[in-house]
C-alpha positions in Angstrom: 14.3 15.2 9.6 16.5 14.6 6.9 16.3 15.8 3.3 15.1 13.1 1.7 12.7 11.9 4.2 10.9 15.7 3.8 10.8 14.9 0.1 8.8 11.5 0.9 6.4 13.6 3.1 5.8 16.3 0.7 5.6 13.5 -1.9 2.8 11.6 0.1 1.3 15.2 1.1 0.8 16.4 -2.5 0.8 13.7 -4.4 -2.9 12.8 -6.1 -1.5 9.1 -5.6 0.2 8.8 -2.0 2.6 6.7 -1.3 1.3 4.4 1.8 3.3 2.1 4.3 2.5 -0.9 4.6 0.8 -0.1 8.4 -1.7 2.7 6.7 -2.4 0.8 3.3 -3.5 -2.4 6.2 -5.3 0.3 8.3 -7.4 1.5 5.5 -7.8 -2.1 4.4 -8.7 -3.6 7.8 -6.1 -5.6 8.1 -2.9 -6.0 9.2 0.8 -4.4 8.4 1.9 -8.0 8.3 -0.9 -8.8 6.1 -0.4 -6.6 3.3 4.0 -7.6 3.5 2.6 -11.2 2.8 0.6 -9.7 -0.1 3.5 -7.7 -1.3 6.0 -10.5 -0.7 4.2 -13.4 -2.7 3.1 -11.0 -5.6 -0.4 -10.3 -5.1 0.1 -6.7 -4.5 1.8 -3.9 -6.3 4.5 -1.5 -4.6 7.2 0.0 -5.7 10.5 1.1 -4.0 11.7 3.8 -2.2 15.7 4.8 -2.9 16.1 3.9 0.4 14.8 0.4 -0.1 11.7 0.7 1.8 8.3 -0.4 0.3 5.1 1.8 -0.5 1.7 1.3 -1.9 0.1 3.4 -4.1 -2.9 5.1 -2.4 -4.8 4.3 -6.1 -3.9 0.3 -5.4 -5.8 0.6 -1.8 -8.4 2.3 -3.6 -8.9 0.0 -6.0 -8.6 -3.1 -3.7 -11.4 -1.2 -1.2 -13.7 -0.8 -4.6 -13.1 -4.6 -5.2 -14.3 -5.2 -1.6 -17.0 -3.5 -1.1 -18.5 -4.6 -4.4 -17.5 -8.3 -3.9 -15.9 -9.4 -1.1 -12.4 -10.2 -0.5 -10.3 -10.6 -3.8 -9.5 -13.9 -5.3 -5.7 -13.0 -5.8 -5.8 -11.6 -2.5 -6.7 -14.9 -0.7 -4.9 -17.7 0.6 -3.9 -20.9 -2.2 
């Protein structure tokens, strides 16, 4: 394990707001890894960049979007135009 990638994990580990892939952010969402890339790709959900290049979500962003879900259904800026 490289330097950096030990900083991600103690990053993700300690952090009050984790830094998701795209695979856990879909796992905890129900959906898929490919889902929540479409999501990311066409704007409708926040990430933000690792130096590497690699995307994350904040674990505070699934939170929020779980709230939104359980109180009323799917998003309207998460669903298909």
């Amino acid at each position: 394990m490289t330097d950096k990638e030990r900083k991600i994990r103690a990053l993700k580990t300690h952090s009050e707001d984790a830094l998701l892939t795209f695979s856990e952010a879909g796992q905890q969402l129900g959906v898929t890894r490919s889902a929540v890339a479409q999501w990311a790709d066409t704007g409708r959900l926040a990430y933000c960049r690792l130096p590497g290049g690699r995307r994350r979500v904040r674990q505070s962003t699934v939170d929020r979007i779980r709230t939104e879900i359980i109180e009323n259904g799917e998003p309207e800026y998460l669903r298909e135009d």
